[in-house]
C-alpha positions, 0 to 999 in steps of 0.5 A, a space after each residue: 145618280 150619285 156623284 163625288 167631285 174632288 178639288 183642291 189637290 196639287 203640289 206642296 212642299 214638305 211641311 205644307 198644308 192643302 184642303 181637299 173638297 168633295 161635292 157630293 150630289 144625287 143623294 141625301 149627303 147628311 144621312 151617310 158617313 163619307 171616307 177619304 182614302 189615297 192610293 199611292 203609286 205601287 200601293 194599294 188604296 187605303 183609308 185615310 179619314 172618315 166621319 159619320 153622318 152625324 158630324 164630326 164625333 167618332 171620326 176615324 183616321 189612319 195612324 199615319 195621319 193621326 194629329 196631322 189631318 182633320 176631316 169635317 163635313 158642311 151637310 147645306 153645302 154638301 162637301 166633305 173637307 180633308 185639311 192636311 197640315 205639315 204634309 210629308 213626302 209619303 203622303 204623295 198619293 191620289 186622294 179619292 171621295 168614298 161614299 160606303 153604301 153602294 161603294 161610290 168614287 169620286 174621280 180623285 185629286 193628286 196630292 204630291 209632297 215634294 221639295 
């Protein structure tokens, strides 16, 4: 059974820093490409970062993160990693763990950017 458990969200001040973790299991984690998407409130979900299975070459980033967020994989721990520097009040948002093939989710972690 495939699963994605998200952590390290919370709140930070603008111009902070936060790591998102995902733990996956119940699949073989190295041979897939993993996604971050958010979803903020009255908006629709939407791509945030995703790597391939084969580490951190040809990772895609939304425009709006671009030279902010990195994401990265470790494949012996299973995790894939979102660092968010110099955060902003727009990045507010539930962050969510995506697996593409069979479309899994994790639970998702709040992220809220806020003096």
């Amino acid at each position: 059974q495939v699963r994605l458990v998200e952590s390290g969200g919370g709140l930070v001040q603008p111009g902070g820093s936060l790591r998102l973790s995902c733990a996956a299991s119940g699949f073989s984690f190295s041979l897939y490409s993993m996604s971050w998407y958010r979803q903020a409130p009255g908006k629709e979900r939407e791509l945030v970062a995703r790597i391939p299975r084969f580490g951190s070459t040809s990772t895609i980033y939304a425009d709006a993160v671009k030279g902010r967020f990195t994401i990265s994989r470790d494949n012996a721990k299973n995790t894939v990693y979102l660092q968010m520097n110099s955060l902003k009040p727009e990045d507010t948002a539930v962050y969510y763990c995506h697996r593409e093939v069979s479309n899994a989710w994790g639970q998702g972690t709040q992220v809220t950017v806020s003096s």
